[in-house]
N, CA, C and O atoms as CSV, one atom per row, in Angstrom:
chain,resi,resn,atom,element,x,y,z
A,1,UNK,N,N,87.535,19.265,104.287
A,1,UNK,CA,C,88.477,18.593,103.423
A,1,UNK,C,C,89.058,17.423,104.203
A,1,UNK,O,O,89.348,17.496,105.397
A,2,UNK,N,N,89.255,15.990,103.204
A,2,UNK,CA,C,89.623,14.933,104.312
A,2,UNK,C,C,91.265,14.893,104.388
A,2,UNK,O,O,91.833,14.523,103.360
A,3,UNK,N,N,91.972,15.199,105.380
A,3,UNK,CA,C,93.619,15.300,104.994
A,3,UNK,C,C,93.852,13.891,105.505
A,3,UNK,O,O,94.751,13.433,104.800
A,4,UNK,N,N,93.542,13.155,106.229
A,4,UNK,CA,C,93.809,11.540,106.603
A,4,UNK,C,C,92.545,10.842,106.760
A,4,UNK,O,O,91.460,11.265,107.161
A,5,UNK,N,N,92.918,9.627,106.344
A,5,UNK,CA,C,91.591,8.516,107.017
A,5,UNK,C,C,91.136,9.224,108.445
A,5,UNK,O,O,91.689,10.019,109.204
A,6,UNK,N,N,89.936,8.587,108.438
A,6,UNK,CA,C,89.355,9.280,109.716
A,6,UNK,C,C,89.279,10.754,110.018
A,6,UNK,O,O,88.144,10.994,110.429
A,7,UNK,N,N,90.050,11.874,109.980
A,7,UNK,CA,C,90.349,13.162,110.014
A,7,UNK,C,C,89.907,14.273,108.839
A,7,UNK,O,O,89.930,14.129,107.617
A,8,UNK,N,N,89.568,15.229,109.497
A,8,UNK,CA,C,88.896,16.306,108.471
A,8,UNK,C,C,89.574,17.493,109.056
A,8,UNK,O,O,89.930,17.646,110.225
A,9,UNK,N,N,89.737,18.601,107.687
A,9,UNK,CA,C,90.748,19.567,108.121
A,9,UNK,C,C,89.710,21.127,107.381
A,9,UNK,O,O,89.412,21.255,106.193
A,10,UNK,N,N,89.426,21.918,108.296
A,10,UNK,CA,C,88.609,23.144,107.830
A,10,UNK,C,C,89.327,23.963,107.647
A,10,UNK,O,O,90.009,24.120,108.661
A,11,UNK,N,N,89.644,24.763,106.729
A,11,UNK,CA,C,90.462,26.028,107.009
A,11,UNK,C,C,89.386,27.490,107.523
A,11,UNK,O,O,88.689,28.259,106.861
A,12,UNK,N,N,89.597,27.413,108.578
A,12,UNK,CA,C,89.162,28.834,109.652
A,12,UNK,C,C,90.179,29.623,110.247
A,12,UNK,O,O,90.992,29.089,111.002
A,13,UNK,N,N,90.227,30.879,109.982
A,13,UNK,CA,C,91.042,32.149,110.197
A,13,UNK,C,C,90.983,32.687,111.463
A,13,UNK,O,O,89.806,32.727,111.821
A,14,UNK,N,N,91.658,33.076,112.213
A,14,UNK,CA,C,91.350,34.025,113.483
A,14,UNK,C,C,91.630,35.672,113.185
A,14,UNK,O,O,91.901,36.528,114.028
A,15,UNK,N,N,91.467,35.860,111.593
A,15,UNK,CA,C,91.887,36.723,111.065
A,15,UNK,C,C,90.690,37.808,111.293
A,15,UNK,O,O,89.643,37.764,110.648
A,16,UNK,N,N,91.059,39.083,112.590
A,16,UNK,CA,C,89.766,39.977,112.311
A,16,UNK,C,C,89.028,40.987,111.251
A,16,UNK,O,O,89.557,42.063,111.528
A,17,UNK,N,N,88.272,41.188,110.388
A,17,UNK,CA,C,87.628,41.874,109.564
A,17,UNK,C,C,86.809,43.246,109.972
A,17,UNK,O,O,86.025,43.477,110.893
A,18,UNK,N,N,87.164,43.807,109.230
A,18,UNK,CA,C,85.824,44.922,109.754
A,18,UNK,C,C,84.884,44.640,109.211
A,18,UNK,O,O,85.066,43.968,108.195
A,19,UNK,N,N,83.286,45.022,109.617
A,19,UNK,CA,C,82.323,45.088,108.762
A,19,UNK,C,C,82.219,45.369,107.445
A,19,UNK,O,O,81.799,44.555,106.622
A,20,UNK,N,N,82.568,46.451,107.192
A,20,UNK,CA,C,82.419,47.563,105.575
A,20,UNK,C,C,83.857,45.742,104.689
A,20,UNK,O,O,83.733,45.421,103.507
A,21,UNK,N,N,84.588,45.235,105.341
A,21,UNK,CA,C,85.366,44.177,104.613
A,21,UNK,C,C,84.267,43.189,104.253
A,21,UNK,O,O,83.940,42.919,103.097
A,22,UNK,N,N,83.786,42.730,105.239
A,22,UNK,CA,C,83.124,41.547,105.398
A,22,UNK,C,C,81.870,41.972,104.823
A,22,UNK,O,O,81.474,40.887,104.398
A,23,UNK,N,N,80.975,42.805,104.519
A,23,UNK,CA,C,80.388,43.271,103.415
A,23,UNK,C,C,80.732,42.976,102.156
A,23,UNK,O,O,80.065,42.224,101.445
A,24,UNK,N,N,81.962,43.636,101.740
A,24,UNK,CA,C,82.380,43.447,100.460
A,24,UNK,C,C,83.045,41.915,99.667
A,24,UNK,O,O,83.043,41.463,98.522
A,25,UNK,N,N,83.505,41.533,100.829
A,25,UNK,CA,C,83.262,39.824,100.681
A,25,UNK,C,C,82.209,39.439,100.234
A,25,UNK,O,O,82.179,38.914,99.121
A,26,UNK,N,N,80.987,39.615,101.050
A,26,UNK,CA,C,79.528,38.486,100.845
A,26,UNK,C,C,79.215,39.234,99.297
A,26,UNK,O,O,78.995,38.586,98.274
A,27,UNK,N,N,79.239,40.354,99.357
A,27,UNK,CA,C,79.030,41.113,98.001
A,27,UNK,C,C,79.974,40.173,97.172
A,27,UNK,O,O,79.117,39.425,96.702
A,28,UNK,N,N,81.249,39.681,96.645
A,28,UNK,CA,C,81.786,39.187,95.711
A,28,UNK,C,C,80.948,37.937,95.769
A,28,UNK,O,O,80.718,37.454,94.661
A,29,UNK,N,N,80.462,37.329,96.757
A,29,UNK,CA,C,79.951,35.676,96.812
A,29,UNK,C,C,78.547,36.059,96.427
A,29,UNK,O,O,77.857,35.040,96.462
A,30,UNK,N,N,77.808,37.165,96.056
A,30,UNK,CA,C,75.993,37.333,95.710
A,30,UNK,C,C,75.825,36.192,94.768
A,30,UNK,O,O,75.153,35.161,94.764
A,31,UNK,N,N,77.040,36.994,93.641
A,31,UNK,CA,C,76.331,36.377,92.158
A,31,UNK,C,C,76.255,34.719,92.220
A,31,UNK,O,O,75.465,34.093,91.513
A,32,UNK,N,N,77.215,34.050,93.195
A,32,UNK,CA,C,77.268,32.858,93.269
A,32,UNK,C,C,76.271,31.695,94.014
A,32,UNK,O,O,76.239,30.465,93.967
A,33,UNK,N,N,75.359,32.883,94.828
A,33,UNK,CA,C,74.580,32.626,95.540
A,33,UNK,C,C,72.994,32.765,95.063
A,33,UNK,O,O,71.945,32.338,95.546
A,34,UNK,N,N,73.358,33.697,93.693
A,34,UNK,CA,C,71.738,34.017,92.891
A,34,UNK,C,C,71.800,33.004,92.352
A,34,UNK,O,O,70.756,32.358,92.440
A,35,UNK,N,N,72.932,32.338,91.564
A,35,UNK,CA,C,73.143,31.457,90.892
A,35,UNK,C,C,72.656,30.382,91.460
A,35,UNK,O,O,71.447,30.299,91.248
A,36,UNK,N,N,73.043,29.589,92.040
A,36,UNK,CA,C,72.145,28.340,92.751
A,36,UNK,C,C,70.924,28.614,93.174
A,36,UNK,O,O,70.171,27.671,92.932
A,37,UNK,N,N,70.332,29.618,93.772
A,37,UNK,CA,C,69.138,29.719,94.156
A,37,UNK,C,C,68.149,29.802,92.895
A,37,UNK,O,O,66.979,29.421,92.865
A,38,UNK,N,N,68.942,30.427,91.791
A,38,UNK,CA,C,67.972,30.137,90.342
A,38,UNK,C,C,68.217,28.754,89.684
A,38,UNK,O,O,67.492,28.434,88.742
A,39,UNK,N,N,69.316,27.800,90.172
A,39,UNK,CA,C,69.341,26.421,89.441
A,39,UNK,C,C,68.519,25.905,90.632
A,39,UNK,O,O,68.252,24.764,90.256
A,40,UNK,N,N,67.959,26.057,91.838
A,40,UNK,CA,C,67.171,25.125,92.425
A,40,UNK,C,C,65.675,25.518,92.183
A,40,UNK,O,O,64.805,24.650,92.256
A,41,UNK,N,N,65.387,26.756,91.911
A,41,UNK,CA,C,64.303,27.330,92.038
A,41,UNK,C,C,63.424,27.568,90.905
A,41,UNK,O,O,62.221,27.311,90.843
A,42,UNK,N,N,64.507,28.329,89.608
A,42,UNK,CA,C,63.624,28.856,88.373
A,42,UNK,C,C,64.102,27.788,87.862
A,42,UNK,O,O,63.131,27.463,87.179
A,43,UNK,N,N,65.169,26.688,87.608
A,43,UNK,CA,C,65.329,26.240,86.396
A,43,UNK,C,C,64.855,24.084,87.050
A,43,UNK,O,O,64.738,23.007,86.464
A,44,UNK,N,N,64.753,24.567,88.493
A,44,UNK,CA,C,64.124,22.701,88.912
A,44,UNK,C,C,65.178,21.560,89.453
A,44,UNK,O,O,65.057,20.359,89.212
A,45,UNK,N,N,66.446,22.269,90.384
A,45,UNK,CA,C,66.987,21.348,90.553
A,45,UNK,C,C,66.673,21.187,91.911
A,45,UNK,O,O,67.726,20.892,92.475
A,46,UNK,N,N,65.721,21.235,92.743
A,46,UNK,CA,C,65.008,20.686,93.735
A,46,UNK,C,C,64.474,19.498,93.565
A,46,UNK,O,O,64.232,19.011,94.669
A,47,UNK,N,N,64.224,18.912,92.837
A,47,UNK,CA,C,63.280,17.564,92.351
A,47,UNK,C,C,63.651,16.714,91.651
A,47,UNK,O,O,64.004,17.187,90.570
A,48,UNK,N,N,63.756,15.689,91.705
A,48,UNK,CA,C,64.465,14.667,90.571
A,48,UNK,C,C,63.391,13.779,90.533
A,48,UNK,O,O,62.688,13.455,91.490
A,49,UNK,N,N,63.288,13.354,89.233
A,49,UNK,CA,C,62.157,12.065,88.606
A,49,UNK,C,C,62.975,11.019,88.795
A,49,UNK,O,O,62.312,9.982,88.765
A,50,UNK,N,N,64.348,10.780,89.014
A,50,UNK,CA,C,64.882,9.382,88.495
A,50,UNK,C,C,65.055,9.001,89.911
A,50,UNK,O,O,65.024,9.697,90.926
A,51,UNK,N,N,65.223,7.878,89.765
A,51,UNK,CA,C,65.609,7.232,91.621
A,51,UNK,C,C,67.115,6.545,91.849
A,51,UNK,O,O,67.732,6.336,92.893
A,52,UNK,N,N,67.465,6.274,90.429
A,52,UNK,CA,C,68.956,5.887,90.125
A,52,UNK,C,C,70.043,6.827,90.324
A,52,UNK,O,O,69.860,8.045,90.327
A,53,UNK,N,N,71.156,6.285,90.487
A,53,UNK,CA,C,72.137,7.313,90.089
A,53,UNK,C,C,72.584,7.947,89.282
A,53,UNK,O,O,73.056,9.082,89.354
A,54,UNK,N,N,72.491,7.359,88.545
A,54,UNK,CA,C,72.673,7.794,86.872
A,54,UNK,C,C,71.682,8.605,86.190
A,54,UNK,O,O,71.978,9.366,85.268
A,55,UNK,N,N,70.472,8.442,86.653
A,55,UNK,CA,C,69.834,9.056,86.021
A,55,UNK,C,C,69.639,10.185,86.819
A,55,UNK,O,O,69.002,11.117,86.328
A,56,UNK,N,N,70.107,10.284,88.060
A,56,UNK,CA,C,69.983,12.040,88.898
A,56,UNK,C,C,71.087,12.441,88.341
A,56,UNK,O,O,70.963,13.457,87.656
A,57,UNK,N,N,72.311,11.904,88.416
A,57,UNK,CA,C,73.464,12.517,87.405
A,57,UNK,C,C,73.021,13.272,86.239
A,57,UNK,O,O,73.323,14.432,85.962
A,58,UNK,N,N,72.262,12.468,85.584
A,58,UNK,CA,C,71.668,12.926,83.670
A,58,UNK,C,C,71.101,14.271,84.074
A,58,UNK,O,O,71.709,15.280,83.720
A,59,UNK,N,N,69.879,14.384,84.855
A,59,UNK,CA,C,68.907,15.073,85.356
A,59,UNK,C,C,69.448,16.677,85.784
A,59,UNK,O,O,69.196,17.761,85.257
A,60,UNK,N,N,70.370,16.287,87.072
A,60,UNK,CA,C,71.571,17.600,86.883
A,60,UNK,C,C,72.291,17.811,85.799
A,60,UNK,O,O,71.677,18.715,85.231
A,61,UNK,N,N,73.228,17.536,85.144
A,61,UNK,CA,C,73.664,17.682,83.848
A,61,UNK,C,C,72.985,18.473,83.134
A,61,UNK,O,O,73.382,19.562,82.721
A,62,UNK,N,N,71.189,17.649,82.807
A,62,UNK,CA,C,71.033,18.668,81.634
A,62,UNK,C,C,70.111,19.528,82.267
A,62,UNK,O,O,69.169,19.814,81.528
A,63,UNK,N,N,70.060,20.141,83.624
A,63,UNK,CA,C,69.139,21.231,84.297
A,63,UNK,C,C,70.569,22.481,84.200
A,63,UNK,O,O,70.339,23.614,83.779
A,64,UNK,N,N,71.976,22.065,84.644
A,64,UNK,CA,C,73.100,22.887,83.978
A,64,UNK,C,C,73.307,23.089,82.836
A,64,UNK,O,O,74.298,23.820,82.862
A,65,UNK,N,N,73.011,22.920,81.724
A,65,UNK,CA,C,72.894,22.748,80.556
A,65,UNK,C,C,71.711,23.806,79.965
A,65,UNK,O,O,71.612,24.427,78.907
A,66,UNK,N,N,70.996,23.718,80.982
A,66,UNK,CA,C,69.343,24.522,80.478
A,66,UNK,C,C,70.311,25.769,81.252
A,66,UNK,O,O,71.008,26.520,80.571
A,67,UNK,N,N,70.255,25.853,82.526
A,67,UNK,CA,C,70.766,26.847,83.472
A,67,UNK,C,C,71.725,27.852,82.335
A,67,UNK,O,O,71.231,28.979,82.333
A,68,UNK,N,N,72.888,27.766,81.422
A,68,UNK,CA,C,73.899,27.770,80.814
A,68,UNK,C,C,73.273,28.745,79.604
A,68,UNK,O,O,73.596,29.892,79.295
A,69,UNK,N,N,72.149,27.764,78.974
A,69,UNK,CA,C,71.863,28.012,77.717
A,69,UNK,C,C,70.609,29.244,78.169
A,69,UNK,O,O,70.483,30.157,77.354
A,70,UNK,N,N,69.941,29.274,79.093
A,70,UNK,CA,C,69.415,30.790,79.586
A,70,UNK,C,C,70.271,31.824,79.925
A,70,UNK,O,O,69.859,32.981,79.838
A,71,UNK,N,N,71.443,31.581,80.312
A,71,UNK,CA,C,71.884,32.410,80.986
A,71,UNK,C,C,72.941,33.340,79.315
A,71,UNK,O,O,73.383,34.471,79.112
A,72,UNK,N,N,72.916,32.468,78.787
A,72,UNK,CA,C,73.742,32.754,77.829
A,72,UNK,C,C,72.285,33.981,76.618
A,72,UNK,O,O,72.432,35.056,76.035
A,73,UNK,N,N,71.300,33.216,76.738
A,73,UNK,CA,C,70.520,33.314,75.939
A,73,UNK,C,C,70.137,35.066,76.495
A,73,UNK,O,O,70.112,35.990,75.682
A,74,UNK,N,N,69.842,35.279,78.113
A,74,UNK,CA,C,69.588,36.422,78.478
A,74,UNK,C,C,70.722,37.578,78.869
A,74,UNK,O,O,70.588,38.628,79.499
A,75,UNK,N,N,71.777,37.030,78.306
A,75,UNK,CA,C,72.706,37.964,78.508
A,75,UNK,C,C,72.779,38.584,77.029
A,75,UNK,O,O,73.480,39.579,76.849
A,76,UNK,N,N,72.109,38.045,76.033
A,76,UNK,CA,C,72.008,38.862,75.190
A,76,UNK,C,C,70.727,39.526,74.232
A,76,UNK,O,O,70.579,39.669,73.018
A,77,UNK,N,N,70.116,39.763,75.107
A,77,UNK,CA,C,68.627,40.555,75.361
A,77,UNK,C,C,68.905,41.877,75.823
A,77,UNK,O,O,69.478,42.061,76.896
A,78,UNK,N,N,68.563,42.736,75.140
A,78,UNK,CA,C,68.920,44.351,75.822
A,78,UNK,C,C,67.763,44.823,75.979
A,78,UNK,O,O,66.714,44.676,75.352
A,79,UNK,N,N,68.146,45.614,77.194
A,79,UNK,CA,C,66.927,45.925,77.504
A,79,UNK,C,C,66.249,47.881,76.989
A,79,UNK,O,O,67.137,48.733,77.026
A,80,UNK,N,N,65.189,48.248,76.685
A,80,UNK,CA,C,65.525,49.607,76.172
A,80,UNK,C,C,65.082,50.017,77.563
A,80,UNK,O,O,64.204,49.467,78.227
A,81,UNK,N,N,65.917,51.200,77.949
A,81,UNK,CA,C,65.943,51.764,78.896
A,81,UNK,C,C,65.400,53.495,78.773
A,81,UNK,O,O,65.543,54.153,79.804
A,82,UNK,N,N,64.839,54.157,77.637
A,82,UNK,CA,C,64.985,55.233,77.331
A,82,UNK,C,C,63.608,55.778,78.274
A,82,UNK,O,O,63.443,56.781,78.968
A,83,UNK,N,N,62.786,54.687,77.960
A,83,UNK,CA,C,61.122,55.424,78.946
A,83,UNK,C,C,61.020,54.640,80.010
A,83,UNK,O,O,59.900,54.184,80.242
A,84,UNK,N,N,61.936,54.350,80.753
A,84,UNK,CA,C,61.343,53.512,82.239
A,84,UNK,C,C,62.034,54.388,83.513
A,84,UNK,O,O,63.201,54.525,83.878
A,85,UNK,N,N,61.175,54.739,83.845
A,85,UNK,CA,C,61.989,55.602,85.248
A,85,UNK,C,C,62.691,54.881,86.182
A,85,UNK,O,O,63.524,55.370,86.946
A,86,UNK,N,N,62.384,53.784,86.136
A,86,UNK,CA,C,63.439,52.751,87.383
A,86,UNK,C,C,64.284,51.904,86.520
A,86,UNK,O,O,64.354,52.082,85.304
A,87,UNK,N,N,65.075,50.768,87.300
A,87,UNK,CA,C,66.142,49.845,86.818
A,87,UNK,C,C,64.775,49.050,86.944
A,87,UNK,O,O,63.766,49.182,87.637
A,88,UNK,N,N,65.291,47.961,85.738
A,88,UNK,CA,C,64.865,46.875,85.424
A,88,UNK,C,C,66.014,45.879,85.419
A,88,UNK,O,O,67.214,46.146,85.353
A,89,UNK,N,N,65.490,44.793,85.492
A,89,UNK,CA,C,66.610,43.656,84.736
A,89,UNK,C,C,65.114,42.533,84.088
A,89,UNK,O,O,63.915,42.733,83.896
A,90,UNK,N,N,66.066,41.335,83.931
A,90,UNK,CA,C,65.013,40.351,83.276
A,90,UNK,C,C,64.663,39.455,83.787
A,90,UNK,O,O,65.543,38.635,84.048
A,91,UNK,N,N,63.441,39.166,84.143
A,91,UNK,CA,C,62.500,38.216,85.092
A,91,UNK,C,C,63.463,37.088,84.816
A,91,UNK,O,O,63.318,36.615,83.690
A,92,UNK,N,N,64.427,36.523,85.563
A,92,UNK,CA,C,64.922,34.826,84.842
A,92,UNK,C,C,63.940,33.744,84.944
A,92,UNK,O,O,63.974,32.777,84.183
A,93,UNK,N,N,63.390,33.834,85.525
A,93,UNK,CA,C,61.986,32.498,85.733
A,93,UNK,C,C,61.359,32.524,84.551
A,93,UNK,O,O,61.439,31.595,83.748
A,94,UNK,N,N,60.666,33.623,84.347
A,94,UNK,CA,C,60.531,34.279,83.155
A,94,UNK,C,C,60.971,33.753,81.514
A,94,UNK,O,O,60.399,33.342,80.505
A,95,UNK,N,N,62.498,34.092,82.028
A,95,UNK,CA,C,63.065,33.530,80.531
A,95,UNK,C,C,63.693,32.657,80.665
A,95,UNK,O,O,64.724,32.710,79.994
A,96,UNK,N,N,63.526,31.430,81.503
A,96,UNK,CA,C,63.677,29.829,82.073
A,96,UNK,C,C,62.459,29.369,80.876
A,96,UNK,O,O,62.601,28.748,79.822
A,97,UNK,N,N,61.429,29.854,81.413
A,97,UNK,CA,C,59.808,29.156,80.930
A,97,UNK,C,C,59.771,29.516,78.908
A,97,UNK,O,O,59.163,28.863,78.059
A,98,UNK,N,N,60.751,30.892,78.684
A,98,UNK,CA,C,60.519,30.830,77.512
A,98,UNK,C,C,61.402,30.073,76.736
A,98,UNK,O,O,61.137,29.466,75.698
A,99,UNK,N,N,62.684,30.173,77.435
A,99,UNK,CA,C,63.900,29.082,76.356
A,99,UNK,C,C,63.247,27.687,76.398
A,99,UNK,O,O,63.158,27.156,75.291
A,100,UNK,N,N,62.797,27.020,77.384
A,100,UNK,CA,C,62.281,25.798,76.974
A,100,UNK,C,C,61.310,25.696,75.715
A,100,UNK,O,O,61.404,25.019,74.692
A,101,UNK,N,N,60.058,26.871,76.272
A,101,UNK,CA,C,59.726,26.630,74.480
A,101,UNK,C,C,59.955,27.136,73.147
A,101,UNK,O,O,59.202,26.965,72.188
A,102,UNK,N,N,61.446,28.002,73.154
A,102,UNK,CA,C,62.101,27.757,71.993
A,102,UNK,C,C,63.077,26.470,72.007
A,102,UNK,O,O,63.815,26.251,71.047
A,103,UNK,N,N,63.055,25.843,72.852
A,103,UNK,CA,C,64.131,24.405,72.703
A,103,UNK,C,C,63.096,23.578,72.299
A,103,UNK,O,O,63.332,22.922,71.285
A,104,UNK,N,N,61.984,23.428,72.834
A,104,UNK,CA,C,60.934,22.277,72.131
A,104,UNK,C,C,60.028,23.269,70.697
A,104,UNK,O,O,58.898,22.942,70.335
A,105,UNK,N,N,60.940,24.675,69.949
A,105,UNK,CA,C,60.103,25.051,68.751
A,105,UNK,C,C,59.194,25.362,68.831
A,105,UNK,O,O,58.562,25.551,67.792
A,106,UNK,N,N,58.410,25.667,70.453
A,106,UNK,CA,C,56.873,26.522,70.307
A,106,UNK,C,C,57.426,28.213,69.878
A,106,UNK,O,O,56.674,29.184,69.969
A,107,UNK,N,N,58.565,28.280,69.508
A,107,UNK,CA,C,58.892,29.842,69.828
A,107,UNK,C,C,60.289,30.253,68.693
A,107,UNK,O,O,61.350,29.628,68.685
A,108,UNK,N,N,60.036,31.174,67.989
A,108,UNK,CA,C,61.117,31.308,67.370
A,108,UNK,C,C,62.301,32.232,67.864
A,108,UNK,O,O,62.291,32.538,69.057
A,109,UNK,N,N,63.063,32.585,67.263
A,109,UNK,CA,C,64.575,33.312,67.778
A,109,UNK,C,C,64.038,34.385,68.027
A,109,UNK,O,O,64.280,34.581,69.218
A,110,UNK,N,N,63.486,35.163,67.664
A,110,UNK,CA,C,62.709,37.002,67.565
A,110,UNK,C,C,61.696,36.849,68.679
A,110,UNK,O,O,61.778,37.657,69.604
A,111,UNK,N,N,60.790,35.961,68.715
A,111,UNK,CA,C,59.642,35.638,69.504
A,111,UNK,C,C,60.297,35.407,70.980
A,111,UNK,O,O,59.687,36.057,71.829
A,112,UNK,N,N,61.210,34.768,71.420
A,112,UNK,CA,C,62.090,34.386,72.546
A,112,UNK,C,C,62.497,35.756,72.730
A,112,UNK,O,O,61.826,36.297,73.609
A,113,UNK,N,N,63.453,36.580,72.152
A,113,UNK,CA,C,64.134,37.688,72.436
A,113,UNK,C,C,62.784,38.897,72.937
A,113,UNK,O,O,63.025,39.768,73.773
A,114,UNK,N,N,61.943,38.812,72.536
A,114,UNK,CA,C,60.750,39.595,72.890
A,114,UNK,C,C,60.086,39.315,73.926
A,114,UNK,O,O,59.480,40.121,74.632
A,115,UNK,N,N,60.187,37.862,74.106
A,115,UNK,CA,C,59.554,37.568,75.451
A,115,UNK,C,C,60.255,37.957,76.105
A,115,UNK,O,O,59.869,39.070,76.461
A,116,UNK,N,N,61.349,37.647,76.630
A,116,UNK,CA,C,62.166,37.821,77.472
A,116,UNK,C,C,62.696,39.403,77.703
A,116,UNK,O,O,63.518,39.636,78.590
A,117,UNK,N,N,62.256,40.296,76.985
A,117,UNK,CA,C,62.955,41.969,76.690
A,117,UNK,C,C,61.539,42.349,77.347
A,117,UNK,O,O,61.516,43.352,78.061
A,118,UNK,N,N,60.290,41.574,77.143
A,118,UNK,CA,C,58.876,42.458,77.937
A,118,UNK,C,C,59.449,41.985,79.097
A,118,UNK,O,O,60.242,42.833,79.507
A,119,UNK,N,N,59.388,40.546,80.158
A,119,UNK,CA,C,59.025,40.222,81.146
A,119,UNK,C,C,60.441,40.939,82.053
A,119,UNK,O,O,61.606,40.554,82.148
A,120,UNK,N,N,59.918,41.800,82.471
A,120,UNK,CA,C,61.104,42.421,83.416
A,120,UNK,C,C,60.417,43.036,84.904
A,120,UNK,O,O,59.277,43.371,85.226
A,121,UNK,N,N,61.868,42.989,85.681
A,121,UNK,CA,C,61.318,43.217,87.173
A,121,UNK,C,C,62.147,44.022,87.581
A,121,UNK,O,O,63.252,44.104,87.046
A,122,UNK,N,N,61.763,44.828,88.675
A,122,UNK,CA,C,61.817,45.829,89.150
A,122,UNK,C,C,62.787,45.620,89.920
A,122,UNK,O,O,62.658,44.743,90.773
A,123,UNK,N,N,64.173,46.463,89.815
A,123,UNK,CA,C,65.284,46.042,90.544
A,123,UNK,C,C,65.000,46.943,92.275
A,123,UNK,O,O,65.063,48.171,92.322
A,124,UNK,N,N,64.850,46.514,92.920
A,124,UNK,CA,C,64.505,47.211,94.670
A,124,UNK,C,C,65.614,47.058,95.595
A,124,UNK,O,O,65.521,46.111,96.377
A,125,UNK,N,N,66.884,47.967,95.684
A,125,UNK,CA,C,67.394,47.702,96.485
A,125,UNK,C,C,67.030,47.706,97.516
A,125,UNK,O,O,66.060,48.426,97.753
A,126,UNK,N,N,67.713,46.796,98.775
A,126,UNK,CA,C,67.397,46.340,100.350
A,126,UNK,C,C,66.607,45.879,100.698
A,126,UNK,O,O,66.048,46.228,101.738
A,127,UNK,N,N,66.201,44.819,99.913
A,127,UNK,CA,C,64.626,44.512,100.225
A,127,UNK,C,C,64.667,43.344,100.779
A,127,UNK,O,O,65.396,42.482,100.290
A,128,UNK,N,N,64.079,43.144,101.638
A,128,UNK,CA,C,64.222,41.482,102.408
A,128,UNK,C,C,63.041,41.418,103.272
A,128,UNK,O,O,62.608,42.253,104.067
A,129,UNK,N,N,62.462,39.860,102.845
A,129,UNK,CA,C,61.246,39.266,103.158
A,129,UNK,C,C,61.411,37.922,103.998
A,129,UNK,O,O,62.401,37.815,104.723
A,130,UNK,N,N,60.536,36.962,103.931
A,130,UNK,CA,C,61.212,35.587,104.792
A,130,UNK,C,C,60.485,34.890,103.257
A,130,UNK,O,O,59.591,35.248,102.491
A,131,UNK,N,N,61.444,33.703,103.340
A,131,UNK,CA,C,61.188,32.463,101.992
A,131,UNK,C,C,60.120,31.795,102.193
A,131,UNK,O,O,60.174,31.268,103.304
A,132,UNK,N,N,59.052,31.537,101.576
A,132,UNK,CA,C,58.558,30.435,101.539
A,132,UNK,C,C,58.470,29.158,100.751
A,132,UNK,O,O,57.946,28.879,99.672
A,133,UNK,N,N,59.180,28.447,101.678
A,133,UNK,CA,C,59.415,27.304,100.756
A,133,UNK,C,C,58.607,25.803,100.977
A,133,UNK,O,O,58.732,25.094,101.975
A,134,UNK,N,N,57.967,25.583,100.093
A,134,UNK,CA,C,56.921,23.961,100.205
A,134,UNK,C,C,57.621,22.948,100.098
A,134,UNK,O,O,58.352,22.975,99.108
A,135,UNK,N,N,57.715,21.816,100.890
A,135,UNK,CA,C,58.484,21.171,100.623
A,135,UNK,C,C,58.023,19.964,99.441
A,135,UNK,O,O,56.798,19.861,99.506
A,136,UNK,N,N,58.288,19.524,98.950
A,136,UNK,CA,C,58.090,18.142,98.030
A,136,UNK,C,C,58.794,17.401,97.579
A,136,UNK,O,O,59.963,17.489,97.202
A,137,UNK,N,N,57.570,16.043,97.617
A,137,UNK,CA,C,58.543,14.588,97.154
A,137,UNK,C,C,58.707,14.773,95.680
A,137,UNK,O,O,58.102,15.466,94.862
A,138,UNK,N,N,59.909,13.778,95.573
A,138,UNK,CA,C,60.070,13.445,94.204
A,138,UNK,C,C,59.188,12.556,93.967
A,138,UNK,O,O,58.808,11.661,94.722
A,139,UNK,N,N,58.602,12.971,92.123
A,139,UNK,CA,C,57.969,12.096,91.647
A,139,UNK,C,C,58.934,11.508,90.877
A,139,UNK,O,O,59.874,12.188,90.465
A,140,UNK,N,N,58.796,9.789,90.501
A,140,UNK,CA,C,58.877,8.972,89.469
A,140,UNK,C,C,58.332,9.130,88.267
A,140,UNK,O,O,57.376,9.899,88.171
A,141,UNK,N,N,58.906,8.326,86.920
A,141,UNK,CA,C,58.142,8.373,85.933
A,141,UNK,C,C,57.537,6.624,85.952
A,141,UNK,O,O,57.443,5.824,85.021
A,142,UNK,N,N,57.241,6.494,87.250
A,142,UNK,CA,C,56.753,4.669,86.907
A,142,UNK,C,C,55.328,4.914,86.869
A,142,UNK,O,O,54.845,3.930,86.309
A,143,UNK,N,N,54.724,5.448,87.074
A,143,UNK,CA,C,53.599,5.312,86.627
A,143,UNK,C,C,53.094,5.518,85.052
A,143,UNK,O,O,51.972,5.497,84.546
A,144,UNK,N,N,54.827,5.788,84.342
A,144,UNK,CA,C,53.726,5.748,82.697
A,144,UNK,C,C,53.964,3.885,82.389
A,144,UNK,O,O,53.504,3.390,81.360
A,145,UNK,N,N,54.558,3.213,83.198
A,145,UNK,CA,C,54.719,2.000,82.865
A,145,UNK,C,C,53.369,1.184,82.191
A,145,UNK,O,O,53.156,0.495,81.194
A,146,UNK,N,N,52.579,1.706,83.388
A,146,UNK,CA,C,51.039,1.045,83.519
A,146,UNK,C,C,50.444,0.811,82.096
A,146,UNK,O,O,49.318,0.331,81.969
């Protein structure tokens, strides 16, 4: 935070925690942390087409907007739970790929809710792997100029 020209002010604690605390901390910060990792990952805010400002502005805007309208869309998808021996939840990548094509009408209201109620994943607690992540350039749209 900038508190004067030139000067920056952090707020850091010398306040000690126990573990089982400091657990339950990072636990309140998860959901906030699935959250961005699904607006960079399932819904594309790693990449921008525009090279302007304005138009990376637009670009975020309406990738929050998509982000919003899935999230809204899969929170009301139930899932039947009566014959599955494990937890499930709902693939979000999954139902990223299907709200777009009920937003561009390849898909109707019933057809969306079905997609999204099959594609489900297997909830695994403690599970941890290493990321692989590719890196890539942004493309432009100047080449539809041609």
């Amino acid at each position: 935070m900038k508190s004067s020209p030139g000067f920056f002010e952090t707020f850091v604690t010398n306040t000690d925690y126990s573990p089982e605390k400091l657990k339950d901390l990072y636990a309140y910060r998860w959901g906030i942390e699935t959250s961005f990792r699904d607006l960079k990952y399932s819904i594309g805010l790693t990449h921008f087409h525009a090279k302007k400002k304005e138009g990376i502005l637009q670009e975020i805007y309406a990738r929050f907007i998509n982000f919003n309208v899935c999230k809204w869309l899969t929170s009301h998808v139930t899932i039947k739970t009566s014959k599955l021996k494990q937890t499930y939840k709902i693939c979000f990548s999954d139902a990223v790929y299907a709200c777009r094509k009920f937003l561009r009408e390849e898909l109707t209201s019933f057809q969306l809710e079905t997609y999204i109620a099959k594609h489900l994943s297997i909830i695994r607690p403690n599970r941890t792997f290493q990321r692989k992540i590719k890196s890539q350039a942004p493309v432009s749209f100047t080449y539809r100029i041609s």
